[in-house]
mmCIF file as gemmi writes it, N, C-alpha and C atoms, coordinates in Angstrom:
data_model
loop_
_atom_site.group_PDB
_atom_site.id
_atom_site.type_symbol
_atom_site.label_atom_id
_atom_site.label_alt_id
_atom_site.label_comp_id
_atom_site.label_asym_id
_atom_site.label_entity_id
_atom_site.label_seq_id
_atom_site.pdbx_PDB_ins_code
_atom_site.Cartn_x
_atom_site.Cartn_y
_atom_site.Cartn_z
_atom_site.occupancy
_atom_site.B_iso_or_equiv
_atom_site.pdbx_formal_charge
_atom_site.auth_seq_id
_atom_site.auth_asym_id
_atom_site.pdbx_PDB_model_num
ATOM 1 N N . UNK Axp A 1 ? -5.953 11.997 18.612 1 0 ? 1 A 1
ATOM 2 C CA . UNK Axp A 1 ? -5.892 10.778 17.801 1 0 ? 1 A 1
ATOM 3 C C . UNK Axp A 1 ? -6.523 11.04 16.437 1 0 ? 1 A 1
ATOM 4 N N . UNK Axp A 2 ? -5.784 10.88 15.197 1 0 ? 2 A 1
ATOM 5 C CA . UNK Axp A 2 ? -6.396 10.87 13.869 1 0 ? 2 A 1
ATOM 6 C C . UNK Axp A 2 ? -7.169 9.447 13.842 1 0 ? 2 A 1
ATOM 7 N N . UNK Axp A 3 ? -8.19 10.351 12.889 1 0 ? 3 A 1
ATOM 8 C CA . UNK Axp A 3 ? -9.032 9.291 12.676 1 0 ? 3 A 1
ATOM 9 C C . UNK Axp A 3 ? -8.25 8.515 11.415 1 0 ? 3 A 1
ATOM 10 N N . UNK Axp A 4 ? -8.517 6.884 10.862 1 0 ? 4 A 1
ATOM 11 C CA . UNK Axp A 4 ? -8.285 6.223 10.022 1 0 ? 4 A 1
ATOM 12 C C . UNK Axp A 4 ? -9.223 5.871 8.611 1 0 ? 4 A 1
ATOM 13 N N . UNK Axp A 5 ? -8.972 6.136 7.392 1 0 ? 5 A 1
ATOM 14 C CA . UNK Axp A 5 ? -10.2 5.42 6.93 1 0 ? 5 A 1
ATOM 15 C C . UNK Axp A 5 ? -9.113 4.711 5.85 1 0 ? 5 A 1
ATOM 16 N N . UNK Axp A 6 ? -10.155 3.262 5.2 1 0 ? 6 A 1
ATOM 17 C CA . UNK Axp A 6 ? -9.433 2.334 4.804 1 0 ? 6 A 1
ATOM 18 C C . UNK Axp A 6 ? -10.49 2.14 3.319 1 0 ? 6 A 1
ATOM 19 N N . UNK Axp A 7 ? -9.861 2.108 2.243 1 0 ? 7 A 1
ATOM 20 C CA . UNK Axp A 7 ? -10.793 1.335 1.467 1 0 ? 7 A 1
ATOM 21 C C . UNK Axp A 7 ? -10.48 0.076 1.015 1 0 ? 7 A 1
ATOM 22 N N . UNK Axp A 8 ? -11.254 -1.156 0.76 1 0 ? 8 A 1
ATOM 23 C CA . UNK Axp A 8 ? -11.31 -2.374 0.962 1 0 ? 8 A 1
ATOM 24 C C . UNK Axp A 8 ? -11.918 -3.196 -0.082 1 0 ? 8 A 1
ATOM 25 N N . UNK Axp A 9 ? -11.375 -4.391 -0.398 1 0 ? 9 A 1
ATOM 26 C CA . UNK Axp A 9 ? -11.915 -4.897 -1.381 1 0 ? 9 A 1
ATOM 27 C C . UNK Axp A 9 ? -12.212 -6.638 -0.902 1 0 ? 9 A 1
ATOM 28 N N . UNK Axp A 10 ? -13.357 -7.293 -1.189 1 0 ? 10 A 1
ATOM 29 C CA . UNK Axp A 10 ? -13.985 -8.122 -0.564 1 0 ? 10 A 1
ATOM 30 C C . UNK Axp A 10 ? -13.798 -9.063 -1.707 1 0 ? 10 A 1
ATOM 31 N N . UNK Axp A 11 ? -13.613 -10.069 -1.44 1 0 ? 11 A 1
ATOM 32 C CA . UNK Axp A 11 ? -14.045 -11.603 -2.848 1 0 ? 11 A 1
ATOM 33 C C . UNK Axp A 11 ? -15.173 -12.106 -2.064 1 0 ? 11 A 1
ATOM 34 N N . UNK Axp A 12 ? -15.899 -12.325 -3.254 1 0 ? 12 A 1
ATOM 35 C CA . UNK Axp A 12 ? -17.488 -13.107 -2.88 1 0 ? 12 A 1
ATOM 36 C C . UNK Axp A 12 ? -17.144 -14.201 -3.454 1 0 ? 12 A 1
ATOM 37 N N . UNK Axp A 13 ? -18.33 -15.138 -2.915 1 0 ? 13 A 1
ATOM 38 C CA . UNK Axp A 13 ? -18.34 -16.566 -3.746 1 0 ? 13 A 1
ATOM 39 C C . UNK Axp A 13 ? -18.535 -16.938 -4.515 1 0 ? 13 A 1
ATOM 40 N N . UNK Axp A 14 ? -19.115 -15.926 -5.789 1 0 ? 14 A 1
ATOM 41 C CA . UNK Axp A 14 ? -19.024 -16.022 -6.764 1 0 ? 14 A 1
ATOM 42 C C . UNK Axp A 14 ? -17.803 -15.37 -7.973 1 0 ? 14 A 1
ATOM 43 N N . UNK Axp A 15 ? -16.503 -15.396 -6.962 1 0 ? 15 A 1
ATOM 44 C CA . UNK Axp A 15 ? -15.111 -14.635 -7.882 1 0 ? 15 A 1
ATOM 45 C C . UNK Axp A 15 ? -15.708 -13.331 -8.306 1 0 ? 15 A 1
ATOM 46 N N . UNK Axp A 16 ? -16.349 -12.718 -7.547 1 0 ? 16 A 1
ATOM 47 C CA . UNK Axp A 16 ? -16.57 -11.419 -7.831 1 0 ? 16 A 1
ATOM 48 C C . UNK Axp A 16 ? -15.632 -10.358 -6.494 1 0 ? 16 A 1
ATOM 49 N N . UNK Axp A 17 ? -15.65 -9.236 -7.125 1 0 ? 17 A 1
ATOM 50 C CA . UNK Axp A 17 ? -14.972 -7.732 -5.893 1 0 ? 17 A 1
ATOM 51 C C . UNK Axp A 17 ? -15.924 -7.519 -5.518 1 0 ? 17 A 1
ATOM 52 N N . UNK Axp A 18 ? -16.091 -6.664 -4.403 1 0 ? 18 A 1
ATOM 53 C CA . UNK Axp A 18 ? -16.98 -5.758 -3.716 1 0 ? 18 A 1
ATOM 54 C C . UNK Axp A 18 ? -15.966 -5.124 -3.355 1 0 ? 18 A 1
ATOM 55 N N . UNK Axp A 19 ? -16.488 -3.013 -3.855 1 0 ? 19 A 1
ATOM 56 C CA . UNK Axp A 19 ? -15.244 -2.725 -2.805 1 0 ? 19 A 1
ATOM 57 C C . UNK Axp A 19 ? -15.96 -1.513 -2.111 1 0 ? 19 A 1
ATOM 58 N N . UNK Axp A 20 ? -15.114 -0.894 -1.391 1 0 ? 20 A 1
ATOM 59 C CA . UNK Axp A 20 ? -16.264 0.148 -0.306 1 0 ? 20 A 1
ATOM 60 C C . UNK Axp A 20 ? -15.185 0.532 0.661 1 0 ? 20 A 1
ATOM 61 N N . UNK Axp A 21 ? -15.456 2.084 1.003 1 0 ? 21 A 1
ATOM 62 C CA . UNK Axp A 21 ? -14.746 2.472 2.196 1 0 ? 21 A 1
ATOM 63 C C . UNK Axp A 21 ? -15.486 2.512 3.416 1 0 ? 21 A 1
ATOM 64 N N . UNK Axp A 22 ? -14.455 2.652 4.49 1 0 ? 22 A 1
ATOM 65 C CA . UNK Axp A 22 ? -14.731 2.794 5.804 1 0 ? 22 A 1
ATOM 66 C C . UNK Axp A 22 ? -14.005 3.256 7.056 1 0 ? 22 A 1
ATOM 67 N N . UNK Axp A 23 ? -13.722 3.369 8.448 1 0 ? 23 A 1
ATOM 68 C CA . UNK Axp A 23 ? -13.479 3.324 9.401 1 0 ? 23 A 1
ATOM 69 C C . UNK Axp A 23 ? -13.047 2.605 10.359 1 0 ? 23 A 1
ATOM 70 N N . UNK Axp A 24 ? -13.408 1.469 10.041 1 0 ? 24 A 1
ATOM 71 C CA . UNK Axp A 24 ? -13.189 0.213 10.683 1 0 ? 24 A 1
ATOM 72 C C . UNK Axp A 24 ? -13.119 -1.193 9.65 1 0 ? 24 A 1
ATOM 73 N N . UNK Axp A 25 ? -12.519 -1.984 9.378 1 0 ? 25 A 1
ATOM 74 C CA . UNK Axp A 25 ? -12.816 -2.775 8.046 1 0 ? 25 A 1
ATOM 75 C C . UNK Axp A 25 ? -13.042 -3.937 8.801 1 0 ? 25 A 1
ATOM 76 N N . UNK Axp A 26 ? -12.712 -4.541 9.8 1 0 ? 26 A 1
ATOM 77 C CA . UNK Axp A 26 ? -13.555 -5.424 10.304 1 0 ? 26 A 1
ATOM 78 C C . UNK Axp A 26 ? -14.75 -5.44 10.926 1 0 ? 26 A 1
ATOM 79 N N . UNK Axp A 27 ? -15.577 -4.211 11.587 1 0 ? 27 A 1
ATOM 80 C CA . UNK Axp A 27 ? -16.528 -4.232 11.747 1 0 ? 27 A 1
ATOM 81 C C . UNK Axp A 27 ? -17.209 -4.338 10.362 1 0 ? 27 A 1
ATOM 82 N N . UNK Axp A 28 ? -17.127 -3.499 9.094 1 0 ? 28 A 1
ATOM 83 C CA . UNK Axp A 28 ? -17.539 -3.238 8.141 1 0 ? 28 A 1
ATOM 84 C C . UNK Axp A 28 ? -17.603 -4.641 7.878 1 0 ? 28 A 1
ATOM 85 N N . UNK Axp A 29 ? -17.062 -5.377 7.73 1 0 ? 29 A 1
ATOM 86 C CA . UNK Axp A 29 ? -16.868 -6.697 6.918 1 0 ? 29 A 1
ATOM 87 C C . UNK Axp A 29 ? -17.561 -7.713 7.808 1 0 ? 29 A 1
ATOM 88 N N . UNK Axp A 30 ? -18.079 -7.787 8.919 1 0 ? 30 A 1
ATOM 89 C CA . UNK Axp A 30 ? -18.839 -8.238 9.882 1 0 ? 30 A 1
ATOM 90 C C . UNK Axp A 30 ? -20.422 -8.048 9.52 1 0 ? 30 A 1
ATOM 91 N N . UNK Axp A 31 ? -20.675 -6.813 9.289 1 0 ? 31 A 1
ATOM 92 C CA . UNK Axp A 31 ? -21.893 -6.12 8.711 1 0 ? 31 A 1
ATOM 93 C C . UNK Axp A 31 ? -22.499 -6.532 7.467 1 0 ? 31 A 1
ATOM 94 N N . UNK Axp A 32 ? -20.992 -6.938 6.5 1 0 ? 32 A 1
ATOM 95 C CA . UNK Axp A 32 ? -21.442 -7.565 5.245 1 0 ? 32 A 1
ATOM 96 C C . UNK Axp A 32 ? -21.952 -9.003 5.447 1 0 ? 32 A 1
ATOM 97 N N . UNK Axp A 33 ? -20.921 -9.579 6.342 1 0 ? 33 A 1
ATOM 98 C CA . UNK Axp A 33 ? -21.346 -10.943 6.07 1 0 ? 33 A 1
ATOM 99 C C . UNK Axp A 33 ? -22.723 -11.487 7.059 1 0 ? 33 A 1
ATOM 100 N N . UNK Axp A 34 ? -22.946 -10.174 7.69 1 0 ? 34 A 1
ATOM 101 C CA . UNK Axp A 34 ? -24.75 -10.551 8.552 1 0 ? 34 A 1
ATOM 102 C C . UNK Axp A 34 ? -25.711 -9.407 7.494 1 0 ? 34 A 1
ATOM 103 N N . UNK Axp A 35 ? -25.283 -9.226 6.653 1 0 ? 35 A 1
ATOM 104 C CA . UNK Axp A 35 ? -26.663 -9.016 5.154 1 0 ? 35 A 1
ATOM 105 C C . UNK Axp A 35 ? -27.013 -7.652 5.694 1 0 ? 35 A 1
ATOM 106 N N . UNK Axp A 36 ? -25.705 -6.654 6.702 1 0 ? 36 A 1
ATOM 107 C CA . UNK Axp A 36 ? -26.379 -5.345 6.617 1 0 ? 36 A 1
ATOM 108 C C . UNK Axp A 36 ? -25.57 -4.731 5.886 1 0 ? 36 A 1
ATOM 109 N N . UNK Axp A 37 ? -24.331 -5.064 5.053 1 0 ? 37 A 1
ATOM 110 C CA . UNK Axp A 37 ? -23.362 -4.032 4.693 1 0 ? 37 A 1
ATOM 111 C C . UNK Axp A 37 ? -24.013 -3.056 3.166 1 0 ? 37 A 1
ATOM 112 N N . UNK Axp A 38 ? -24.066 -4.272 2.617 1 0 ? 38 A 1
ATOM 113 C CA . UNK Axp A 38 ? -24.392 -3.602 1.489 1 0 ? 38 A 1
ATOM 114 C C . UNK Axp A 38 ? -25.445 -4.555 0.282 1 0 ? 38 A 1
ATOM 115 N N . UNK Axp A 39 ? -26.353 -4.334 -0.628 1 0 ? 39 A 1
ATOM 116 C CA . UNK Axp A 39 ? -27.058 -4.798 -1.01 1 0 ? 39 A 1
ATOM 117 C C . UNK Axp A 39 ? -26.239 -5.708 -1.858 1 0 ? 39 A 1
ATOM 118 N N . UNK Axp A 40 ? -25.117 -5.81 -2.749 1 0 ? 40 A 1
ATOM 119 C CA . UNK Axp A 40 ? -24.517 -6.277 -3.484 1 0 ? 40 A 1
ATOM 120 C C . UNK Axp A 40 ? -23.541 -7.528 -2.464 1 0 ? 40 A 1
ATOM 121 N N . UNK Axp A 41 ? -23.836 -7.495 -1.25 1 0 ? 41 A 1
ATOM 122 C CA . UNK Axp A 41 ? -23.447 -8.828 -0.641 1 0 ? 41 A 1
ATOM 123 C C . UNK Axp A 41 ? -23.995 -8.897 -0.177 1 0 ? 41 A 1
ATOM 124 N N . UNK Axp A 42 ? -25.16 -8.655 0.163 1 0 ? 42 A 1
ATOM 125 C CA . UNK Axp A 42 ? -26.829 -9.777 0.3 1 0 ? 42 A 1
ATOM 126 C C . UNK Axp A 42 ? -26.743 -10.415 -0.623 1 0 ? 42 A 1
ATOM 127 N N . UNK Axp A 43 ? -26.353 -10.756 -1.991 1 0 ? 43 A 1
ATOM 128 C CA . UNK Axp A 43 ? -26.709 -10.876 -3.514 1 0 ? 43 A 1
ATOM 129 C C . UNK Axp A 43 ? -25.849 -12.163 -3.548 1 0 ? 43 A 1
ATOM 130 N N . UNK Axp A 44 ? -24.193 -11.304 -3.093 1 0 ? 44 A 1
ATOM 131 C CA . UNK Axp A 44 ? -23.484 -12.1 -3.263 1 0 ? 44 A 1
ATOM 132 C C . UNK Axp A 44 ? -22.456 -12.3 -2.251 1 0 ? 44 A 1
ATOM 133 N N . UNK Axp A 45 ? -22.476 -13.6 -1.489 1 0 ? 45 A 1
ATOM 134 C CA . UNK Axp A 45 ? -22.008 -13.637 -0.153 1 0 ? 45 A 1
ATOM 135 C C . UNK Axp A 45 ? -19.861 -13.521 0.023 1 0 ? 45 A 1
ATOM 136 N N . UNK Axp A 46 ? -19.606 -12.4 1.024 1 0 ? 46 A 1
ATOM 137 C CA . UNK Axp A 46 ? -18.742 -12.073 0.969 1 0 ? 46 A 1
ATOM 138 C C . UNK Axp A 46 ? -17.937 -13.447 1.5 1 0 ? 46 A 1
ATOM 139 N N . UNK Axp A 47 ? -16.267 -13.818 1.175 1 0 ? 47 A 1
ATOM 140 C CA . UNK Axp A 47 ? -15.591 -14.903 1.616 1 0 ? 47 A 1
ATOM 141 C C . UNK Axp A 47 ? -14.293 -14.324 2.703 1 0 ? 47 A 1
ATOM 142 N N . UNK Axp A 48 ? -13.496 -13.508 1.887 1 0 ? 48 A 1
ATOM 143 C CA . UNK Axp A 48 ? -12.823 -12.268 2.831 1 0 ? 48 A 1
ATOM 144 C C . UNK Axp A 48 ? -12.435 -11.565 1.998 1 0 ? 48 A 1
ATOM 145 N N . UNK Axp A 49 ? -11.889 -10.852 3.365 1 0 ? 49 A 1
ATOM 146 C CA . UNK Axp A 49 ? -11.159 -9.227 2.775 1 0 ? 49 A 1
ATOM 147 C C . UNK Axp A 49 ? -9.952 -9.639 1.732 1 0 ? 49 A 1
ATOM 148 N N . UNK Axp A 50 ? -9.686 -9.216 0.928 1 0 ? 50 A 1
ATOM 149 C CA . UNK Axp A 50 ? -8.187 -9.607 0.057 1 0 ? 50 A 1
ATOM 150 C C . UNK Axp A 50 ? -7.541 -8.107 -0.06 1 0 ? 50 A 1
ATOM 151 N N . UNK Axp A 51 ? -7.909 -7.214 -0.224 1 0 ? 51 A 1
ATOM 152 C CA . UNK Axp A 51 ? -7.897 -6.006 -0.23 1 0 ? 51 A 1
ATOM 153 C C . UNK Axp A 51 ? -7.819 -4.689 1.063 1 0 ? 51 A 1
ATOM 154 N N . UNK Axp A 52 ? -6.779 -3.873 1.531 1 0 ? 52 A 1
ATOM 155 C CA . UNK Axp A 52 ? -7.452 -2.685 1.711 1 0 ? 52 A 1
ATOM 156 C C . UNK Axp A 52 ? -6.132 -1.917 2.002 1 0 ? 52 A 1
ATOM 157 N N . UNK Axp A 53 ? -6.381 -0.874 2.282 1 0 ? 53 A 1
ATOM 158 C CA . UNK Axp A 53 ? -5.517 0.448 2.196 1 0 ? 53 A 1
ATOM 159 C C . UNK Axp A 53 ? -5.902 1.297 2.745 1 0 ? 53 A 1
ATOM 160 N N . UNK Axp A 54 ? -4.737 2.144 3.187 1 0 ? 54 A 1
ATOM 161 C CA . UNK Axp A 54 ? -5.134 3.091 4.943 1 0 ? 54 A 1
ATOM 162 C C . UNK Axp A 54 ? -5.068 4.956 3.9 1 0 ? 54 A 1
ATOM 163 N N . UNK Axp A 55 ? -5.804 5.29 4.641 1 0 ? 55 A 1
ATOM 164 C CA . UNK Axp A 55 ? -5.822 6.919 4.353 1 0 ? 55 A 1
ATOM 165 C C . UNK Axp A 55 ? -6.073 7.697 5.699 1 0 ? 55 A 1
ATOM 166 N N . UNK Axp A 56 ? -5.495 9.071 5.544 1 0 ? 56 A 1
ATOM 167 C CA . UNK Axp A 56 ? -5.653 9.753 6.455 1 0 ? 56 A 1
ATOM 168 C C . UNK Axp A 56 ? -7.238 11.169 6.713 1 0 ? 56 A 1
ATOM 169 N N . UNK Axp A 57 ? -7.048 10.252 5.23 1 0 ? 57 A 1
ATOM 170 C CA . UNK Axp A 57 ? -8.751 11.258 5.008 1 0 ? 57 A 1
ATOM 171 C C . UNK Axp A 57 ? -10.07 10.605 4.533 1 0 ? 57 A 1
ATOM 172 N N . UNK Axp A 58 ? -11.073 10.82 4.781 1 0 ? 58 A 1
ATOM 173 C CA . UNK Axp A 58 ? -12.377 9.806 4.21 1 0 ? 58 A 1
ATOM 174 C C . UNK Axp A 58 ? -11.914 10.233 2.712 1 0 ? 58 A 1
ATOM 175 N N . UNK Axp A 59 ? -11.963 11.583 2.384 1 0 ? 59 A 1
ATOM 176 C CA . UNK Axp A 59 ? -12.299 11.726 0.845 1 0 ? 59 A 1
ATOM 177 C C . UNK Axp A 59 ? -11.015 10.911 -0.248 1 0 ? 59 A 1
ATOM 178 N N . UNK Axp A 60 ? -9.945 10.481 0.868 1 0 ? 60 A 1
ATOM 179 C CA . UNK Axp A 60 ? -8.97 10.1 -0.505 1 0 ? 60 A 1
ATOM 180 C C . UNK Axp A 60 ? -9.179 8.207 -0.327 1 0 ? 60 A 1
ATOM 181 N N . UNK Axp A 61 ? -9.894 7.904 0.79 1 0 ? 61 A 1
ATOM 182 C CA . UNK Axp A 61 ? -10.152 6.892 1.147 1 0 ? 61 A 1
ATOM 183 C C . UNK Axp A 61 ? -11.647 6.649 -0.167 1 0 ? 61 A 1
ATOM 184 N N . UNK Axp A 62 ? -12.565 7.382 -0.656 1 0 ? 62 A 1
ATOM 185 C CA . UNK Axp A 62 ? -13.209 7.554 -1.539 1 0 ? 62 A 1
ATOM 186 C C . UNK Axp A 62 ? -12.916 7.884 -3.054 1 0 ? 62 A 1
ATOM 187 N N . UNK Axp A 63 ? -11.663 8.269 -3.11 1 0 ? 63 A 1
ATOM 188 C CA . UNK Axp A 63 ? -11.39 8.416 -4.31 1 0 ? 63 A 1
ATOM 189 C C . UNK Axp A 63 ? -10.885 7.089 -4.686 1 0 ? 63 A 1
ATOM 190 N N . UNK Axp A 64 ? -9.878 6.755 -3.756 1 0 ? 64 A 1
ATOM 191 C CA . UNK Axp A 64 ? -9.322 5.033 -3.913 1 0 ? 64 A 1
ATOM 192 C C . UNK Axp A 64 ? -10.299 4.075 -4.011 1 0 ? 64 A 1
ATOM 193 N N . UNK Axp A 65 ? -11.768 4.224 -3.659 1 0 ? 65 A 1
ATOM 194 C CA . UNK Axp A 65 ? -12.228 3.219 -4.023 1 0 ? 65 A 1
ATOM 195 C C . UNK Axp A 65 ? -13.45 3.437 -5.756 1 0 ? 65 A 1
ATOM 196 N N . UNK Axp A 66 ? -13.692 4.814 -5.959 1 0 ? 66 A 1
ATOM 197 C CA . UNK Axp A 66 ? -14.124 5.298 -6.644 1 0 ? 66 A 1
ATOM 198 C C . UNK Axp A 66 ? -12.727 4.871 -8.409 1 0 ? 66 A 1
ATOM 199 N N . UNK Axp A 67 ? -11.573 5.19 -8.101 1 0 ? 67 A 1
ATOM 200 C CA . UNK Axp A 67 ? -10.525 4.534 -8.93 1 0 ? 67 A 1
ATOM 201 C C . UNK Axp A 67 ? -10.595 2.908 -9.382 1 0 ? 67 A 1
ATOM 202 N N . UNK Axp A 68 ? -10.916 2.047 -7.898 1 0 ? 68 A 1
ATOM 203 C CA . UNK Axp A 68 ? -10.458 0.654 -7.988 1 0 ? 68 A 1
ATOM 204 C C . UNK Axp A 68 ? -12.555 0.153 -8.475 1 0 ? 68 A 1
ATOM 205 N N . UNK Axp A 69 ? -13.49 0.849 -8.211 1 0 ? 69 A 1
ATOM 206 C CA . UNK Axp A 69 ? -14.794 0.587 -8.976 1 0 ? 69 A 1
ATOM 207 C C . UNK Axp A 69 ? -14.355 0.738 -10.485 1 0 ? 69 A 1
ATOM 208 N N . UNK Axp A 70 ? -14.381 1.518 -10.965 1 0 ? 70 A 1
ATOM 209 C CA . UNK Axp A 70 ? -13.559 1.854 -12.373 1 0 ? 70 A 1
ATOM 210 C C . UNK Axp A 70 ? -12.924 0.703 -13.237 1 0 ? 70 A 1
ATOM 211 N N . UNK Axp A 71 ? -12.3 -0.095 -12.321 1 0 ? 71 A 1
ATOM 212 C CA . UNK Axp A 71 ? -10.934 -1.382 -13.17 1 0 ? 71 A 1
ATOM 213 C C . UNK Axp A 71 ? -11.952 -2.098 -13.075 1 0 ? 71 A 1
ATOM 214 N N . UNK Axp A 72 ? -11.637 -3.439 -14.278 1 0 ? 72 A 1
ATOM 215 C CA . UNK Axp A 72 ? -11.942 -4.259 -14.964 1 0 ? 72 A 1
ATOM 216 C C . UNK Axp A 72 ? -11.791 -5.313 -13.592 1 0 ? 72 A 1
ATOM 217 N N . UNK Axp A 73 ? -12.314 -6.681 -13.964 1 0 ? 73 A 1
ATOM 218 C CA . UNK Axp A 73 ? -12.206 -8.005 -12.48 1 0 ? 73 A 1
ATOM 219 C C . UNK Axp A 73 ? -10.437 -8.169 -12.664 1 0 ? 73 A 1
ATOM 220 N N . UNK Axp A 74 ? -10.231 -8.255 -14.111 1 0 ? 74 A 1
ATOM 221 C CA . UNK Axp A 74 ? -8.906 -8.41 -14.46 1 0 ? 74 A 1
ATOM 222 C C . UNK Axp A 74 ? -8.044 -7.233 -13.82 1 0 ? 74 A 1
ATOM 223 N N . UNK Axp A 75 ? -8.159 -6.514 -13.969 1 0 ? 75 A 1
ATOM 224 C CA . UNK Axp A 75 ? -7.254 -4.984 -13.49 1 0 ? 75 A 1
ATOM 225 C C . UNK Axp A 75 ? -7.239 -5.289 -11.736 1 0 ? 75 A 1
ATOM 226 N N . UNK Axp A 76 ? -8.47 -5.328 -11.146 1 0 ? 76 A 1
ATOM 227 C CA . UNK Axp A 76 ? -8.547 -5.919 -9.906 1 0 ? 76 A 1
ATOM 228 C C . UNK Axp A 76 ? -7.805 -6.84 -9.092 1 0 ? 76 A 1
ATOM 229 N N . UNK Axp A 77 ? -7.588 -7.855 -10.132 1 0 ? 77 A 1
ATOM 230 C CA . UNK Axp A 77 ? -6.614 -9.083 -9.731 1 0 ? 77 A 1
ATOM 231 C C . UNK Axp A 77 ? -4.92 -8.756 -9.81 1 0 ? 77 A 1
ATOM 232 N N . UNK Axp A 78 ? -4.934 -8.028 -10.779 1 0 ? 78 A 1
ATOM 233 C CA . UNK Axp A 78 ? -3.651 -7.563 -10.938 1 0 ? 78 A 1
ATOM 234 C C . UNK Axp A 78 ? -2.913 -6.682 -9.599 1 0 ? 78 A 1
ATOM 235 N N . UNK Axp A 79 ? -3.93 -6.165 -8.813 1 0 ? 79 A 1
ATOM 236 C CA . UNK Axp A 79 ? -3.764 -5.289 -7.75 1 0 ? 79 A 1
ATOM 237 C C . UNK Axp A 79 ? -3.482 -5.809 -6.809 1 0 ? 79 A 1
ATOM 238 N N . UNK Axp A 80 ? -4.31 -6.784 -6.789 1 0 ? 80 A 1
ATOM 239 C CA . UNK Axp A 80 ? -4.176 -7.713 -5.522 1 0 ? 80 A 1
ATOM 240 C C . UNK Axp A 80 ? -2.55 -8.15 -5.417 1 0 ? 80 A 1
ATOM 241 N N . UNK Axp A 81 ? -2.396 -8.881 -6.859 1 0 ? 81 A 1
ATOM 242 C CA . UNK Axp A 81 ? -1.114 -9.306 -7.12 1 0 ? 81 A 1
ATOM 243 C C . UNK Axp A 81 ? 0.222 -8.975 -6.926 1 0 ? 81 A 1
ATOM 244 N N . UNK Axp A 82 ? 0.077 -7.472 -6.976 1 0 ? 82 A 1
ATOM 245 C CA . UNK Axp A 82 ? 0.81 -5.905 -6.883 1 0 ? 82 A 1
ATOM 246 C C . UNK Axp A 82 ? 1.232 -5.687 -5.553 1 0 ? 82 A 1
ATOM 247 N N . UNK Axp A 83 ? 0.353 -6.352 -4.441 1 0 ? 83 A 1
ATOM 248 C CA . UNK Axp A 83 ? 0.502 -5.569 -3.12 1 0 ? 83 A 1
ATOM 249 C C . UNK Axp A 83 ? 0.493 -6.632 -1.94 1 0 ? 83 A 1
């Protein structure tokens, strides 16, 4: 069985992204919204996933999210829009 990794993009309640890879995106996103995922949604509370995308490798699953950190909130939205 190949493993999966996904990178993912979160809307908070304040119309902000969070984005981040992983293995599982609902556990991950479970983790965020009980204040262990990540410090930037302790901050700012996640609403849902709007975002994510499958890879067959962690590292391209990291580059995709290392790309989508990069874009503007605007460029972001456009993606969403896109897919």
């Amino acid at each position: 069985m190949n493993k999966k990794y996904y990178t993912y993009l979160i809307l908070t309640e304040h119309n902000t992204f969070y984005c981040g890879y992983t293995d599982d995106v609902e556990k991950r996103f479970k983790a965020h919204l009980n204040g262990k995922g990540a410090k930037y949604t302790r901050a700012n509370k996640p609403i849902k996933i709007v975002y994510q995308k499958e890879f067959s490798t962690k590292s391209e699953a990291m580059k995709e999210e290392a790309r989508i950190k990069r874009m503007s909130h605007t460029e972001k939205t456009q993606l969403l829009k896109n897919n």
